[in-house]
Each structure stands twice: as structure tokens, then as C-alpha cells.
C-alpha positions in Angstrom: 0.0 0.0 0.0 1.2 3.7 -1.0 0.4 6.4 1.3 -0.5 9.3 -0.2 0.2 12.4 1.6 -0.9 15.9 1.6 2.0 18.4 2.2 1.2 21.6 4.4 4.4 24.1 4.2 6.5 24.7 1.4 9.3 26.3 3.6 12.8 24.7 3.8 11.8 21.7 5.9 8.5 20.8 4.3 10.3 20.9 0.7 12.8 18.3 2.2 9.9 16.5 3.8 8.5 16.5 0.4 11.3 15.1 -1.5 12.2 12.7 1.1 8.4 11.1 0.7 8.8 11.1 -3.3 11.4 9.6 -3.6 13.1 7.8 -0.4 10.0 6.5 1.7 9.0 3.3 0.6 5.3 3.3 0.4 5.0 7.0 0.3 3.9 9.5 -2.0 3.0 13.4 -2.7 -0.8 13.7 -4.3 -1.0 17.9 -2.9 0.9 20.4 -1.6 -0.5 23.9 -0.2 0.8 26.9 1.5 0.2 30.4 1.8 2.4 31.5 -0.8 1.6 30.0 -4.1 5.1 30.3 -5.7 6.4 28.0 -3.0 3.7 25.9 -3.3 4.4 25.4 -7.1 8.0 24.9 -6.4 7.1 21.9 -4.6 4.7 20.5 -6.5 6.7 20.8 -9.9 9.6 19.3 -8.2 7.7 16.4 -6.5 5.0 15.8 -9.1 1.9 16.5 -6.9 -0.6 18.9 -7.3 -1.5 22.3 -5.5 -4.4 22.8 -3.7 -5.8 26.6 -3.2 -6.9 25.8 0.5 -5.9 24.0 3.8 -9.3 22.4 3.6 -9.0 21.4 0.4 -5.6 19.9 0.7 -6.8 17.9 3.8 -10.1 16.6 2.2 -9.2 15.6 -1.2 -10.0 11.9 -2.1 -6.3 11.0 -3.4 -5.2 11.3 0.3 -4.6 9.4 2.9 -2.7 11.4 5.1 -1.3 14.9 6.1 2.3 16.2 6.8 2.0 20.2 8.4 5.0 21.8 8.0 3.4 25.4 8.6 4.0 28.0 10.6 4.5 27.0 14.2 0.7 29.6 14.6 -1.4 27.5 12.4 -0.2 24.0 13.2 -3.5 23.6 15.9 -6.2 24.8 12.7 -4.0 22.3 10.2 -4.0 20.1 13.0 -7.9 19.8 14.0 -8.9 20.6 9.7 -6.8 16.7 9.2 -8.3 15.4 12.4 -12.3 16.5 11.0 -10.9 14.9 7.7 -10.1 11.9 9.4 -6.5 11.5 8.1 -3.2 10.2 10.1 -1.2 13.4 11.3 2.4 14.0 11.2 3.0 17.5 13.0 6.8 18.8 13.0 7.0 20.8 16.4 5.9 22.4 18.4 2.4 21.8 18.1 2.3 25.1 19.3 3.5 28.3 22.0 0.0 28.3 24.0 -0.6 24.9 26.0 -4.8 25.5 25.8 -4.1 25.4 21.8 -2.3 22.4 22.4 -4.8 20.5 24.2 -7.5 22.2 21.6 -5.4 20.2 19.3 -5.1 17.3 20.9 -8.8 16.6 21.9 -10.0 17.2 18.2 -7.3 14.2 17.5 -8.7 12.0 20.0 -12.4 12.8 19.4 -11.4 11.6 15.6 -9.7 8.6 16.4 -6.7 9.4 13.8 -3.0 8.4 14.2 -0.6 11.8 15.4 2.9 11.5 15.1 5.3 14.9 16.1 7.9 14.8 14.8 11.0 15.2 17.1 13.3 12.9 14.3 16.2 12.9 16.8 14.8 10.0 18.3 15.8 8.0 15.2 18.7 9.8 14.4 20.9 5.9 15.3 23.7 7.1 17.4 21.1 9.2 20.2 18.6 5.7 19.7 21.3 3.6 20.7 22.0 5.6 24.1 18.2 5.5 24.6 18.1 1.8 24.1 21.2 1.1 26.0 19.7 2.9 29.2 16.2 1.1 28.3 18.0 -2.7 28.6 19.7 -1.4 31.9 23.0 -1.3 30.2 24.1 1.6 32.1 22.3 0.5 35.4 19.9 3.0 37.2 20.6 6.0 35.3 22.2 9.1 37.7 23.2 12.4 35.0 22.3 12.9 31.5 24.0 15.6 29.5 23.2 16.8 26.2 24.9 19.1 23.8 23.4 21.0 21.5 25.0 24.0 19.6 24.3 25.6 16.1 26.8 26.5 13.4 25.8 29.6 13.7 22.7 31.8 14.6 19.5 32.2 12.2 18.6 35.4 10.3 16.5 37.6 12.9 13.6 38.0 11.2 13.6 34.1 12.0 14.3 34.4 15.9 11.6 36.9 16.5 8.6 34.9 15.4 10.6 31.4 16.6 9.0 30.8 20.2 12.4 32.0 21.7 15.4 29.7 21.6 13.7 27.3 24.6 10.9 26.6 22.3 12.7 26.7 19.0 16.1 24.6 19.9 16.1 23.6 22.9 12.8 21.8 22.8 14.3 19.2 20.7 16.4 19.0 24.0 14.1 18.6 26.1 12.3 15.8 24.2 15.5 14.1 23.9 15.9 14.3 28.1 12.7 12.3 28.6 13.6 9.4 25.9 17.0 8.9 27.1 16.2 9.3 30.4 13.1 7.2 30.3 11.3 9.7 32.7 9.2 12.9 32.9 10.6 15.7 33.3 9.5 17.5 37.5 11.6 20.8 37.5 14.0 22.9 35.8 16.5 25.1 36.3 17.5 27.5 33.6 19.9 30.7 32.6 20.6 32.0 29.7 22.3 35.1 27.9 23.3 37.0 24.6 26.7 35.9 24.0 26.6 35.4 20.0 24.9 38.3 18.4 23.4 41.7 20.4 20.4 41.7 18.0 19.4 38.4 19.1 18.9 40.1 22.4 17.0 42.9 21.1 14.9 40.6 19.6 13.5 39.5 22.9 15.7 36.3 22.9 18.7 34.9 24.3 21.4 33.1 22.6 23.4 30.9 24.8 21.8 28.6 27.9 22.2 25.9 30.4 19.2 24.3 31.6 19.2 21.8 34.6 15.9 19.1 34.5 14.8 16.7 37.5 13.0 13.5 36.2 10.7 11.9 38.1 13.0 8.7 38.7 15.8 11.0 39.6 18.3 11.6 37.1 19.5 14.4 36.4 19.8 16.1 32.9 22.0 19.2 32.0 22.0 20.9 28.8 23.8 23.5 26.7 22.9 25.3 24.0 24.7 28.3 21.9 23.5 29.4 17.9 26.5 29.5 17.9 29.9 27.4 17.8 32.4 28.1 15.2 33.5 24.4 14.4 30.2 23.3 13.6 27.3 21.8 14.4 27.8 20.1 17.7 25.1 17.5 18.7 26.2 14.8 22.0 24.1 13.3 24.0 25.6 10.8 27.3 23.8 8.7 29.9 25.7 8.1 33.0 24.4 5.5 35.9 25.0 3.0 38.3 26.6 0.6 36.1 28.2 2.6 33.3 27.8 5.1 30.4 26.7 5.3 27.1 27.0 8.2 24.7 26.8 9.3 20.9 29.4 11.8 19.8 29.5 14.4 16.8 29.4 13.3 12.8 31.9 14.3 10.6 31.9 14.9 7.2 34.2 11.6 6.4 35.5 9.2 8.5 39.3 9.4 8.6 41.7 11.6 10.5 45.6 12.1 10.4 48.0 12.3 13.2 51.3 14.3 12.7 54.0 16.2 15.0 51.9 18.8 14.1 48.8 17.2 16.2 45.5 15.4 15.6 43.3 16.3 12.9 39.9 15.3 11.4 37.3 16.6 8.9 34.9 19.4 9.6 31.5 18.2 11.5 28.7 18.1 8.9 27.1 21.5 8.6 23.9 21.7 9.8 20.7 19.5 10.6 19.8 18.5 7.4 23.4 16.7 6.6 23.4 15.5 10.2 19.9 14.0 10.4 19.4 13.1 7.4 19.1 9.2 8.4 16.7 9.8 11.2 14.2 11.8 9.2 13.7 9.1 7.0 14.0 6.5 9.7 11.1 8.7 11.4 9.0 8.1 8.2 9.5 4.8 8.1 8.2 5.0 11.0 4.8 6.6 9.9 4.0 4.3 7.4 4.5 1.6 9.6 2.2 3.5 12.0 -0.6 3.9 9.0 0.3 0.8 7.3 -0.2 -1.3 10.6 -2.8 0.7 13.0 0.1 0.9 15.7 0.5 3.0 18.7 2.2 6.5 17.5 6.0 6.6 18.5 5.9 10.3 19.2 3.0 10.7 20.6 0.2 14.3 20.9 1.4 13.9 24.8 5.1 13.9 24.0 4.6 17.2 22.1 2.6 18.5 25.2 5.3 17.6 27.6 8.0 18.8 26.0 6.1 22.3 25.7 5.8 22.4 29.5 9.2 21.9 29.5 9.8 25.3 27.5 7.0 27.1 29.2 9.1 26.1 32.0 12.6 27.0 31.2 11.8 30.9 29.9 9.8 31.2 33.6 12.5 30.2 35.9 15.3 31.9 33.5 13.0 35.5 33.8 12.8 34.6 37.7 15.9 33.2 38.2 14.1 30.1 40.4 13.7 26.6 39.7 10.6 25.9 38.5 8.6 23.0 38.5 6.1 21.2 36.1 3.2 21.2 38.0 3.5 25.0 38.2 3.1 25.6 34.2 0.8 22.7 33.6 -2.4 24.9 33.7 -4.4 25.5 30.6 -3.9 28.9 28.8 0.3 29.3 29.6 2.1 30.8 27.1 5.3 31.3 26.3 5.5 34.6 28.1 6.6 33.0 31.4 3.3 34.6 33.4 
């Protein structure tokens, strides 16, 4: 069976979403794609053979599809969201599902009033080297797990017409963090700890947004997870995570560009770190897909669940609050319908 997907967001990632379901998912395909702006709706469409649709609701009802991909703007992910939902067609949301957490659960109840599949798409998950850390604390490799540490740093900063309508850095970056704490950890996330600053780029700042943080979570079982984040570090794009316990560690280090390196007098050297997160991830995002269609395909549980969205927003709801108080905050402080991002 070929799943025929309708494409919502013709930006950067839903053209390589696109491509990636014409051409490297097995039992995939692109019937329509839609956006906002038509010109980048056409783009895709010529380039993946599919059709462009002149409305959301259109896109999400039309007969030659069985599912949706949205790929919009992070402000009308909850409207694509509940429009596939009405349709009755499997969801795959890239995060977050949104900023406000009463949007979310909007979102989320029209999904389980339908009865269709969700799938958010936090493909770090399946990027192999993070899974097999996960997995490795899962079989009790490591023992009870004590610290988790996770780096995560940018090649360099976005433009800033970007960072002002991104959520904030918690929301935009770190959020794939935060996801990442509860999967390797195996446990929700109770409290957090966070400070940040404008270390990269003064405009960033002016923008409302900091550049550079360390953020300290408490899971439920215990552990302990600290991570660090910059836009910016100027050997490239840095992504580690470790798990530390009673019985060991397990980790997953950096990808280079090749895999060789040359040792002199002159010292140690190997290639450049691949450039950004489309060379980087480029396995897991199809991995995730595979995933999907094996989700459709089979009527299984969702790997990335509606609720793993949610938490991870609580996370980042909670982050901005304690790094605007300078407090530890917990969980059960933010988890009240109608927070935003504001930190109130």
C-alpha cells in the first residue's frame, strides 16, 4: 500500500519532507501540496510531481489522500491540525504543536475525538547514534541512570527576522532537548533550572531572545539532565548526548563529514562536523518516516506521541519562567491550561 500524503508548508523543511516522501520512503507518495504562498507551493509541487491545492481544507479533504504532513507556521499548526483530524487523516506534525498549551490540548482533543494516528515529529529520536544511548539505558546497560548531559550547539545563529517569530530559543532549539531528556532518560521531566544570555549576536537580544543557555531538568525517577545550547559554535554543528548511571555510560558523539583523521607532530586532525541538521539528520528523518508508514500501514501505537509534544512544551513554558525569575521551576507550576510562552 502507497500512502498518499498531503503536504502543508512549502518552507525549507516541508520541501525536504517533500522530497524525502517522493522519492526515499517506501510506500509513500506526494498527491497535494498547499501553502500560503503559491510560488512555493508550485516549487514543490513541480519538483515532487503533486498537485497544489488553493486551501488547507481542500488539501486535507481531497479523495487521493490518505494522510497529512503540516510543516506550517509554528501559529497554524492547531487549525491544520484539528482541519486533518475533521478529515479523518493520520497526522504528522513537526514541532511544536504550538507556543500556548490551551491550543495544544484544543489540538489534541479534536485528535482523540477523531480517532486518527498523530505522530510529532521530534526525528532525533531516530537519528541511530542518540537511539542507541536510549536503548542502551532502556535494557539497563548503564544501570539505574544518575546524570544525562546533552549538547546541543548551532553553526551559527538564524537570520533575525527568523528568531523573533521562533517561540524563543527554549521553544525553537532547545525543545528538541528537552524531548530528547525524557527518551533517554526514560522519565518525565518534574523541575527545571535555567539561565541563559546574549553571548553570539546583540540583535538576538533585542529581539526579545537569548542566545546561549544551560538548563538543569529533574526527572521523576531522579536523574538528572544538564544541557547546553549556543547558535553558535564556530566548528560546527555540535550534537552529543551521554547517559551516566550506576553501572556505566553510554553516549553518541559528533558526525563528521568523512571518516578518517591524520596524526602528525603537528597534532590530531579530522574533517569538519557536517554542517547543519539537514546533513546531520538526514538518516533519522527518514527512519522517522518509516516510521509513519509503519504507524498507517499497521494501525500501531504512535512513537511520538500528541502527549510527548505537550510535555515537551511544558518543559519550555518552564525553562523561559525560571530563566525570567531566576528560580527553579517545576512542572506542576506551568501545567495549567492557557500558559504561554510569556513565562506569566
Amino acid at each position: 500500500m502507497t500512502i498518499r500524503f498531503a503536504l502543508l508548508g512549502c518552507g525549507r523543511i516541508g520541501k525536504m519532507h517533500a522530497g524525502m516522501l517522493a522519492r526515499n520512503v517506501t510506500g509513500a507518495s506526494v498527491s497535494v501540496v498547499y501553502d500560503v504562498v503559491d510560488a512555493a507551493a508550485q516549487a514543490v509541487a513541480a519538483d515532487v510531481g503533486a498537485r497544489v491545492a488553493a486551501s488547507l481544507v481542500e488539501a486535507v479533504n481531497a479523495d487521493d489522500v490518505d494522510a497529512v504532513v503540516i510543516c506550517t507556521s509554528t501559529s497554524t499548526h492547531v487549525e491544520a491540525m484539528i482541519a486533518a483530524a475533521e478529515a479523518g487523516k493520520p497526522i504528522f506534525c513537526e514541532k511544536p504543536i504550538s507556543l500556548h498549551l490551551a491550543e495544544v490540548d484544543r489540538a489534541l482533543a479534536a485528535v482523540k475525538s477523531s480517532g486518527v494516528k498523530l505522530q510529532i515529529g521530534f526525528n532525533r529520536r531516530y537519528d541511530p547514534s542518540h537511539k542507541s544511548v536510549a536503548d542502551a539505558v532502556k535494557r539497563g546497560a548503564v544501570g539505574d541512570v544518575h546524570l544525562c548531559n546533552i549538547t546541543s550547539r548551532d553553526p551559527g545563529p538564524p537570520p533575525i527576522e527568523y528568531i523573533a517569530t521562533s517561540g524563543g530559543l527554549f521553544n525553537d532549539m532547545s525543545v528538541h532537548d528537552f524531548d530528547m531528556a525524557r527518551y533517554v532518560a526514560g522519565s518525565d521531566v518534574v523541575e527545571v533550572f535555567a539561565k541563559g544570555a546574549v553571548r553570539v549576536d546583540r540583535l538576538i537580544g533585542e529581539a526579545g531572545d537569548v542566545d546561549t543557555a544551560v538548563i538543569v531538568l529533574t526527572h521523576e525517577n531522579g536523574a538528572i539532565t544538564t544541557i547546553n545550547n549556543s547558535r553558535k559554535a564556530a566548528y560546527g554543528y555540535d550534537q552529543r548526548v551521554e547517559a551516566f548511571g550506576s553501572l556505566g555510560m553510554a553516549a553518541s558523539d559528533n558526525t563528521h563529514e568523512f571518516n578518517s583523521a591524520l596524526a602528525t607532530a603537528a597534532g590530531y586532525q579530522r574533517p569538519q562536523l557536517q554542517n547543519f541538521f539537514l546533513e546531520r539528520y538526514t538518516r533519522s528523518y527518514l527512519d522517522q518516516w518509516a516510521a509513519f508508514v509503519d504507524m498507517v500501514d499497521n494501525d500501531g501505537p504512535s512513537p511520538v506521541t500528541g502527549d510527548d509534544g505537550r510535555a515537551s512544551l511544558l518543559v519550555s513554558i518552564a525553562a523561559l519562567q525560571s530563566m525570567l525569575q531566576n528560580r527553579p521551576v517545576t512542572i506542576a507550576e506551568v501545567d495549567t491550561p492557557g500558559e504561554t510562552q510569556s513565562g506569566s
